[in-house]
VOBA-1610 file (N, C-alpha, C; in pm, whole numbers, padded with zeros to 5 digits, always signed):
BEGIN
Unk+10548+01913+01181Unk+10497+01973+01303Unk+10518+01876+01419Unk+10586+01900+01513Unk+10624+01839+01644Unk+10445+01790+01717Unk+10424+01708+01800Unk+10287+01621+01851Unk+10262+01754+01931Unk+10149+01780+01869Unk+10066+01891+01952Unk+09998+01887+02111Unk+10006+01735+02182Unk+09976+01683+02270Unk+10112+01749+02357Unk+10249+01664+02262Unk+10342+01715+02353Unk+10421+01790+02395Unk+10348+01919+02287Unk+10391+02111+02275Unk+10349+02144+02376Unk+10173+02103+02389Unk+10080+02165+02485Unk+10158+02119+02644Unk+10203+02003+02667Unk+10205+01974+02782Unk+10366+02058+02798Unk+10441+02077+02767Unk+10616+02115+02747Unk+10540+02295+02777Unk+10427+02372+02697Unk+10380+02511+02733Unk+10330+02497+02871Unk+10259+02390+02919Unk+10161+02412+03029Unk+10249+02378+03141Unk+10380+02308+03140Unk+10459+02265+03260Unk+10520+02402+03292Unk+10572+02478+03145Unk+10665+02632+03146Unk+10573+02691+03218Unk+10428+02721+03151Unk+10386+02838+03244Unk+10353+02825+03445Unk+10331+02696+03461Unk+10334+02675+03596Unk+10426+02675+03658Unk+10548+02640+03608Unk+10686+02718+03681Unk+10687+02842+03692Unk+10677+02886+03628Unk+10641+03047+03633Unk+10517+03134+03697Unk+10443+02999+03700Unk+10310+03118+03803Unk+10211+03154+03694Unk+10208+03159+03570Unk+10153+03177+03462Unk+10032+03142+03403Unk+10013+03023+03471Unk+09911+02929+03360Unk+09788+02950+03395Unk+09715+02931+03281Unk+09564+02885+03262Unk+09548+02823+03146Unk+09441+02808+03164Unk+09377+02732+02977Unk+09390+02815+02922Unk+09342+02983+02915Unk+09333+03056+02820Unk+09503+03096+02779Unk+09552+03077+02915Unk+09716+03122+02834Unk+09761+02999+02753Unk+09755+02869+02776Unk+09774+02728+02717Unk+09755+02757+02565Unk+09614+02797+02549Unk+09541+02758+02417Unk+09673+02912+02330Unk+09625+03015+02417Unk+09701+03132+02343Unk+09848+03097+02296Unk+09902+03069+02428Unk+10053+03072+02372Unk+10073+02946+02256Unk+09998+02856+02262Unk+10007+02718+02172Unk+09991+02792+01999Unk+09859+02870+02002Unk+09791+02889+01915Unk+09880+02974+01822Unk+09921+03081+01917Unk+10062+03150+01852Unk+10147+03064+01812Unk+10213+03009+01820Unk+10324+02933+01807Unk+10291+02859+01665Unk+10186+02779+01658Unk+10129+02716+01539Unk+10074+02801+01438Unk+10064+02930+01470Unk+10034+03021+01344Unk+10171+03090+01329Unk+10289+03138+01443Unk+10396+03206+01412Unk+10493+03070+01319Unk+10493+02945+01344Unk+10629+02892+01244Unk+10504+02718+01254Unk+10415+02676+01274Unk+10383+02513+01287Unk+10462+02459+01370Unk+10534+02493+01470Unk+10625+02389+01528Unk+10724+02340+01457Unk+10731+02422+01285Unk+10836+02329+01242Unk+10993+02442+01190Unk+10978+02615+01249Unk+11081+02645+01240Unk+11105+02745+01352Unk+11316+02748+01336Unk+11369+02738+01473Unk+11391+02922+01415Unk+11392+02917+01341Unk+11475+03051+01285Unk+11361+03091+01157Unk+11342+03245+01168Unk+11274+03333+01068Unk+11332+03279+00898Unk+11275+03246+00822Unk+11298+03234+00670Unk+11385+03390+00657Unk+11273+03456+00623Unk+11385+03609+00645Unk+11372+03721+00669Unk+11445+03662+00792Unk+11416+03773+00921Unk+11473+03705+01021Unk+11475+03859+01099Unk+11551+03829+01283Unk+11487+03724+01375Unk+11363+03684+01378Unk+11250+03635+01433Unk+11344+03472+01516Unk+11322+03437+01609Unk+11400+03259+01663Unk+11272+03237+01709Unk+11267+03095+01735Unk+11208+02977+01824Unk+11086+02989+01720Unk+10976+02873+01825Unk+10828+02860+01735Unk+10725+02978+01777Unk+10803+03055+01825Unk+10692+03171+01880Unk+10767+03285+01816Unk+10892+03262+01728Unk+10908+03394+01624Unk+10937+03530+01698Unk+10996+03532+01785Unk+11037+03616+01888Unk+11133+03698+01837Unk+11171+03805+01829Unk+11285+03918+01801Unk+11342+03915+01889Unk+11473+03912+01925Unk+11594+03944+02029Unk+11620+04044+02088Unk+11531+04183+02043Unk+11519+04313+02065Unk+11375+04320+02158Unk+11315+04234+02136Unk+11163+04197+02198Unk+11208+04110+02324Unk+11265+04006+02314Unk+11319+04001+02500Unk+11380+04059+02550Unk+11492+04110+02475Unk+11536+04215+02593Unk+11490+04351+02650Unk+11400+04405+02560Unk+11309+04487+02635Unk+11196+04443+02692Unk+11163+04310+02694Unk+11077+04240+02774Unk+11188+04266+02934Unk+11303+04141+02918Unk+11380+04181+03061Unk+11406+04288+03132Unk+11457+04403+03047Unk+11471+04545+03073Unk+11331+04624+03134Unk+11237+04586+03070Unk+11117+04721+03095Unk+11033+04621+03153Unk+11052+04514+03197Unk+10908+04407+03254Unk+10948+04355+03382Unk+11056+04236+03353Unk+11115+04165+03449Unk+11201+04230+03536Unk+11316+04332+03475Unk+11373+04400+03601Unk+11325+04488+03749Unk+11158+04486+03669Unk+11066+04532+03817Unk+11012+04411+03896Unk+11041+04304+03855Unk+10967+04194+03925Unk+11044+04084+03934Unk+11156+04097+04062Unk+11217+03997+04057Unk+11228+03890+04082Unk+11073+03871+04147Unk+11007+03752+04213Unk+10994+03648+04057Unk+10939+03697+03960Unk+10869+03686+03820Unk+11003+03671+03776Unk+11127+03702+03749Unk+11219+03704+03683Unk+11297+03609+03727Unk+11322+03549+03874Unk+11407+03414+03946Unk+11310+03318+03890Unk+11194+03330+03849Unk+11096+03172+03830Unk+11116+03157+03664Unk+11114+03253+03586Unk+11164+03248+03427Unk+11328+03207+03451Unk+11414+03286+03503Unk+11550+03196+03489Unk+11575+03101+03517Unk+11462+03001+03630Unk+11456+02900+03660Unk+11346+02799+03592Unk+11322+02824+03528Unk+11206+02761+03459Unk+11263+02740+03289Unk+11357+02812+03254Unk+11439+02850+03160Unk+11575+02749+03167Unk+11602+02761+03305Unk+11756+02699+03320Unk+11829+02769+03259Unk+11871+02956+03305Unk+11927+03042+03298Unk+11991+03081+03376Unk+12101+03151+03408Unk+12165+03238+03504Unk+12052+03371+03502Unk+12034+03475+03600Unk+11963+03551+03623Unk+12044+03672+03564Unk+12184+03609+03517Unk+12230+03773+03421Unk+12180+03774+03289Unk+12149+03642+03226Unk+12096+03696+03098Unk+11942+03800+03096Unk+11926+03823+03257Unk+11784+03900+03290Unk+11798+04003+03308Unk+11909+04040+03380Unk+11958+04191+03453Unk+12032+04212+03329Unk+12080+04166+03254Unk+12242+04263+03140Unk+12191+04214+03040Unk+12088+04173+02983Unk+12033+04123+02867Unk+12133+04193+02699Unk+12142+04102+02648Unk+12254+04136+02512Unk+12173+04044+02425Unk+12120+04131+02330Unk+12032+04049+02183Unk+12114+03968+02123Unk+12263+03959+02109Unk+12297+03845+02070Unk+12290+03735+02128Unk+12277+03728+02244Unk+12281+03652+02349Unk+12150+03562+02326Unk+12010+03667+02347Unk+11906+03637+02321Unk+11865+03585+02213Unk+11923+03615+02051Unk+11906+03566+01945Unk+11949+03422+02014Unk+12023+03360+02034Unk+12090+03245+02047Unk+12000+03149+02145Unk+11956+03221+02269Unk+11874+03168+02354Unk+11721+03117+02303Unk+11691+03243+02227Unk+11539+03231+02171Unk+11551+03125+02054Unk+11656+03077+02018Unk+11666+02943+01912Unk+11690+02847+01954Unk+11731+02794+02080Unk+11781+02699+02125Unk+11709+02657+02235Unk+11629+02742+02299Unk+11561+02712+02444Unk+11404+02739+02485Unk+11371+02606+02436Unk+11214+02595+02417Unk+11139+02686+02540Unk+11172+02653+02688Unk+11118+02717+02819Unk+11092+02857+02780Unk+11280+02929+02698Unk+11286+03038+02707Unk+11158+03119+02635Unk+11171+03008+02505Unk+11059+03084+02382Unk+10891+03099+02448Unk+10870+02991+02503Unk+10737+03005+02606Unk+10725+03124+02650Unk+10850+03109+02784Unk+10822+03238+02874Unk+10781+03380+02839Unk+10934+03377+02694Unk+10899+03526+02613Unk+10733+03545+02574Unk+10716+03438+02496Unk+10585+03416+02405Unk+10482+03488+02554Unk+10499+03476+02665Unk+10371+03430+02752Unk+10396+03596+02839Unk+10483+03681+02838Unk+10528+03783+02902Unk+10483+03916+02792Unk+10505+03841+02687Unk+10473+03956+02601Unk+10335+03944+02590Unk+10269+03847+02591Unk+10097+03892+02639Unk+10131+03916+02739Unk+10162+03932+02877Unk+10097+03924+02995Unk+10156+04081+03007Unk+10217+04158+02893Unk+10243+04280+02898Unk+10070+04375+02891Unk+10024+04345+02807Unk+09912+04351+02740Unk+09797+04399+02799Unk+09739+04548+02814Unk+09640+04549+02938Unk+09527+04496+02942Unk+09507+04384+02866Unk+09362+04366+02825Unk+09338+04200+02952Unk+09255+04175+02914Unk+09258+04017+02948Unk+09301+03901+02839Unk+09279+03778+02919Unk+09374+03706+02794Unk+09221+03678+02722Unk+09207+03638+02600Unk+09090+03601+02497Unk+09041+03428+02547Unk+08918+03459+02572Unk+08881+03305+02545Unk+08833+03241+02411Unk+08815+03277+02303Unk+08775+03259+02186Unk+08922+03260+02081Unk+08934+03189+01976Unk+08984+03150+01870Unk+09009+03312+01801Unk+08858+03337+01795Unk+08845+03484+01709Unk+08924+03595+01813Unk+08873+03653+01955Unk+08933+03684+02013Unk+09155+03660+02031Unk+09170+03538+02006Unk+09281+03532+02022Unk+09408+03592+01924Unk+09312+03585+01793Unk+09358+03665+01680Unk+09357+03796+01633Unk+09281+03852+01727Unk+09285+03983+01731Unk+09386+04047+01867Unk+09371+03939+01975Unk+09527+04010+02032Unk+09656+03996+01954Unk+09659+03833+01915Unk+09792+03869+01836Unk+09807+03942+01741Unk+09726+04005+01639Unk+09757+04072+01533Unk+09788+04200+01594Unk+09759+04273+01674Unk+09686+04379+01742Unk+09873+04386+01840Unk+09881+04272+01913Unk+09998+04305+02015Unk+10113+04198+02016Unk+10166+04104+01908Unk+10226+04044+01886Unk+10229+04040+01768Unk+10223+04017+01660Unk+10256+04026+01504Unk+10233+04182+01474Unk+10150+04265+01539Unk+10157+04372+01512Unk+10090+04471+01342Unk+10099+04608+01362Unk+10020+04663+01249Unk+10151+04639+01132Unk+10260+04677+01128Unk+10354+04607+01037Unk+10384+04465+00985Unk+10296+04364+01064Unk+10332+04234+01039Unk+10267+04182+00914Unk+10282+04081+00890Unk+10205+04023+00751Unk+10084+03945+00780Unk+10072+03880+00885Unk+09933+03842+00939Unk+09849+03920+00941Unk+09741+03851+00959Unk+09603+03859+00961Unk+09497+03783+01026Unk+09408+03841+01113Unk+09341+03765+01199Unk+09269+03613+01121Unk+09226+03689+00993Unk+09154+03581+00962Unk+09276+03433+00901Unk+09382+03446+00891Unk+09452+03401+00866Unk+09526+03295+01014Unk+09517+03347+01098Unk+09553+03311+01239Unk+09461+03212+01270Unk+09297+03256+01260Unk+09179+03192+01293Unk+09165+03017+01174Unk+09188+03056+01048Unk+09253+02933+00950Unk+09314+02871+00990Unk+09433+02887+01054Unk+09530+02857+01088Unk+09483+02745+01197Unk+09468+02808+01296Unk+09412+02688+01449Unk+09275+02631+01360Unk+09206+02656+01305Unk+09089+02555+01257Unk+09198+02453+01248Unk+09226+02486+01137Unk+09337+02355+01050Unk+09388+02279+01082Unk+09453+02330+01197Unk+09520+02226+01256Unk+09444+02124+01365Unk+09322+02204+01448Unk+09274+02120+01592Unk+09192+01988+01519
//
């Protein structure tokens, strides 16, 4: 597992380029990340899934397509915060994205932090709370998680 000091600070610099941040998004997007792979994988065992936030390539680009192409204010600060050209935003191609979401820590943030901020709820201030958005709107009713498993998970590690 990569220094959790220097995940948190590498998430909290991404989301302030972006306009993004708080503690509650900090702790969330961190918390995901350490229950989706520990910080210690780049690529799904088996499955489509890249980066430490386990992202699908079909999941950013309908993030870019149905989110970011309405907000292009929001979409110049992710390509720049990313160190992207702004076409992988407008013409988005999942191969493209498979490749990006494995290789580009900013990118995996941003995704990780858009796909909550899709989410109509508020962000969770609680551990317990946080595991019930992700199961609920990121790992999803098909996924193999489990809240209480998520909630194990961040004990364990903090």
């Amino acid at each position: 597992m990569l220094n959790s000091k220097q995940i948190k600070e590498i998430i909290k610099n991404t989301l302030e380029d972006i306009d993004l941040y708080s503690s509650d998004a900090l702790e969330l997007v961190y918390n995901t990340g350490l229950v989706e792979s520990t910080y210690e994988y780049l690529k799904q065992i088996k499955g489509p899934a890249r980066g430490f936030f386990q992202c699908e390539s079909w999941v950013a680009v309908d993030i870019c397509k149905n989110y970011l192409k309405f907000r292009e204010s929001l979409m110049k600060k992710v390509a720049k915060a990313c160190r992207l050209d702004c076409k992988y935003f407008l013409d988005p191609k999942e191969h493209e994205w498979e490749h990006i979401l494995t290789t580009n820590i900013a990118a995996q943030i941003c995704m990780c932090r858009l796909h909550y901020r899709r989410v109509p709820k508020p962000l969770p201030k609680t551990v317990e709370g946080q595991a019930e958005q992700w199961k609920k709107y990121y790992n999803s009713a098909k996924g193999k998680g489990t809240v209480a498993k998520f909630i194990q998970m961040v004990n364990h590690y903090e």
